[in-house]
C-alpha positions in Angstrom: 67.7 31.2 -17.4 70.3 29.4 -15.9 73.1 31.4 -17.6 71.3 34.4 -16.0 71.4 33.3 -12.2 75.3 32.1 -13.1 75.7 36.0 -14.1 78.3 38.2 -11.7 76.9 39.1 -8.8 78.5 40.0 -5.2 75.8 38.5 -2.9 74.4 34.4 -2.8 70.7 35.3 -4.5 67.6 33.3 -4.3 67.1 31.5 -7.6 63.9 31.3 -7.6 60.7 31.8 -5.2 57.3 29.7 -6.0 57.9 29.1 -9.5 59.2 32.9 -9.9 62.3 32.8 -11.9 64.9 35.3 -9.9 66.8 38.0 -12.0 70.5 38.4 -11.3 71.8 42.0 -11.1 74.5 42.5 -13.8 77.7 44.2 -13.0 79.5 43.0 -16.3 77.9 43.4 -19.3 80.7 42.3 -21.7 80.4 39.2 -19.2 77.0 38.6 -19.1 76.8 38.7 -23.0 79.5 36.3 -23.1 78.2 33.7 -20.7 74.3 34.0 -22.4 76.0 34.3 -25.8 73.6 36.6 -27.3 74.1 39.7 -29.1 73.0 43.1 -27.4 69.8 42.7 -29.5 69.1 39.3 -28.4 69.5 39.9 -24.6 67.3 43.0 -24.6 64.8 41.1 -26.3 64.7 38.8 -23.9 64.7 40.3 -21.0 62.0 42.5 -22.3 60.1 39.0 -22.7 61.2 38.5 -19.0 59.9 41.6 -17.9 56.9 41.1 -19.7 56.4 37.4 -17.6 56.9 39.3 -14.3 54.5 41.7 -15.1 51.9 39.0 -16.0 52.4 36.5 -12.7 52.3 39.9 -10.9 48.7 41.0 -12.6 47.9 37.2 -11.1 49.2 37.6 -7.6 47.3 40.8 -7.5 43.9 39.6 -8.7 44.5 37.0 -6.2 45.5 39.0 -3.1 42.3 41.3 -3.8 40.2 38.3 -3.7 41.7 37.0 -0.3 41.4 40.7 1.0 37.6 40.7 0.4 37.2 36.7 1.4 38.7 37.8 4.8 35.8 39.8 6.0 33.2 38.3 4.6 35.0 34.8 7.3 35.2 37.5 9.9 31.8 38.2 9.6 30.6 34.7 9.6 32.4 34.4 12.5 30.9 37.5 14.5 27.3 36.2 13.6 28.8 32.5 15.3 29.4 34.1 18.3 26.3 36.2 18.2 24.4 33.2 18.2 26.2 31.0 21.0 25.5 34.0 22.8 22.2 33.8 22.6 21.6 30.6 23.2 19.4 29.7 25.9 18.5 33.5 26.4 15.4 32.5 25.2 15.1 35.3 23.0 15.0 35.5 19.6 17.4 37.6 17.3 15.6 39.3 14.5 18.5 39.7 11.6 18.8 40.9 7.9 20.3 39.2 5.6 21.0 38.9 1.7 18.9 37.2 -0.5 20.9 38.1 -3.2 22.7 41.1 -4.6 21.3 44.3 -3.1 17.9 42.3 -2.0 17.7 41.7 2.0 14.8 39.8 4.0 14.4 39.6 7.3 14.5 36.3 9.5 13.7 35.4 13.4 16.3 33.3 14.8 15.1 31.2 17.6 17.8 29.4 19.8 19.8 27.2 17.3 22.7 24.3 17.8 23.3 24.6 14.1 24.3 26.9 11.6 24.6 26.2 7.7 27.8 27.5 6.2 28.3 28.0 2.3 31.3 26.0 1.1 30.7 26.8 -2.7 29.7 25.5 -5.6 26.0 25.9 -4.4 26.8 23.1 -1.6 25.7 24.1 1.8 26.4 22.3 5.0 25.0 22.5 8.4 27.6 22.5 11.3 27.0 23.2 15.2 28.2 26.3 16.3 31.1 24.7 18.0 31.8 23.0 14.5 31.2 26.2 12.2 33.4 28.6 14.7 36.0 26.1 14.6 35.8 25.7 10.8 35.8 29.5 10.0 38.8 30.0 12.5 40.5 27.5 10.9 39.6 28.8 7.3 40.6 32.1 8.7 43.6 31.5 9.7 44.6 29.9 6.4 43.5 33.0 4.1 46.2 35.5 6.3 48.5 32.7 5.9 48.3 32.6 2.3 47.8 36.9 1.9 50.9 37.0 4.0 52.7 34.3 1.0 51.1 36.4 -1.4 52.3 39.7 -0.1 56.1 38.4 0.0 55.4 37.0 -3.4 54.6 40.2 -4.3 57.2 42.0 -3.1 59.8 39.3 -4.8 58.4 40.2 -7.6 58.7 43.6 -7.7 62.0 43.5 -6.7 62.7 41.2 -9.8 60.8 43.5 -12.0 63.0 45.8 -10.8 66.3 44.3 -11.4 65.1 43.5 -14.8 64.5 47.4 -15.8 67.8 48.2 -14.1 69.9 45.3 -16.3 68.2 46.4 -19.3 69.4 50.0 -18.8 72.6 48.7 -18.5 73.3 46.7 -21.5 71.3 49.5 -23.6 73.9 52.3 -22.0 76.7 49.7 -22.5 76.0 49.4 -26.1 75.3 53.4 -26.9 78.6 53.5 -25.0 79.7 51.1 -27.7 79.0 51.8 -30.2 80.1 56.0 -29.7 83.9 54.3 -28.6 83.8 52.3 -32.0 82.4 56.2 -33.8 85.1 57.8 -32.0 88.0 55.5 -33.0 86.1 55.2 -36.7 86.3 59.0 -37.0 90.3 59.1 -35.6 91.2 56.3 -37.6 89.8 58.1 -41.0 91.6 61.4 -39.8 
């Protein structure tokens, strides 16, 4: 790895971003065979392995940026039916709602006027917040799952651009060895002539 990031390259290059190794662009392959001192076999091998790692960690991100993506409006929700109900306080009316019981099963409830309203934390613990609590608690919850979808989404695109770099390097040292090897043919076949 950290013959890799020492490899040839024209620009200053993030090592590294969240734990996510960096792949340098080779311009040199004779170089960059020299400096990992690995055969042509070797290095393939592992940057296959490499590729195969940023493929995995990007499987991850993208299970995890499909679970913030539904989180964040299920929290905009919560926080509609908030304001629904501090809106309705001291109306003196009631607000007839459905809501799920569980998967696919709704019942039907009669909200009267109401200071509180209990929020599901998870891991079947539920808490009972004021309004002024609750809306400032899913705001604030909120505001942290776009902060972390936007980190994920520049993860993301990291990533890709080091899967990327990979795929291009490991075209070049396959080309630069068929190249190779059909100079050391060539001079092989003049040689014997």
């Amino acid at each position: 790895m950290a013959a890799e990031s020492s490899s040839s390259s024209s620009s200053p290059m993030v090592t590294e971003r969240r734990g996510i190794p960096a792949a340098a662009f080779v311009e040199d392959v004779q170089t960059y065979l020299n400096q990992l001192g690995l055969d042509v076999n070797s290095a393939l091998a592992f940057l296959q392995e490499r590729l195969q790692q940023y493929k995995l960690v990007e499987m991850k991100l993208l299970a995890q940026q499909r679970d913030l993506q539904a989180k964040i409006p299920d929290i905009e929700k919560c926080l509609d039916i908030v304001a629904t109900l501090q809106a309705r306080k001291g109306t003196g009316e009631a607000l007839v709602v459905d809501f799920e019981v569980s998967e696919g099963i709704y019942s039907r409830a009669r909200v009267e006027d109401s200071d509180s309203v209990c929020l599901w934390l998870g891991a079947n613990v539920m808490l009972e917040y004021t309004c002024d609590e609750a809306n400032a608690l899913l705001q604030k919850n909120l505001e942290n799952a776009k902060a972390s979808l936007d980190v994920l989404v520049a993860d993301l695109q990291f990533l890709r651009d080091q899967v990327t770099i990979t795929q291009v390097t490991i075209a070049r040292v396959y080309n630069w060895d068929v190249h190779q090897r059909r100079m050391r043919q060539t001079a092989t076949a003049s040689a014997d002539s």
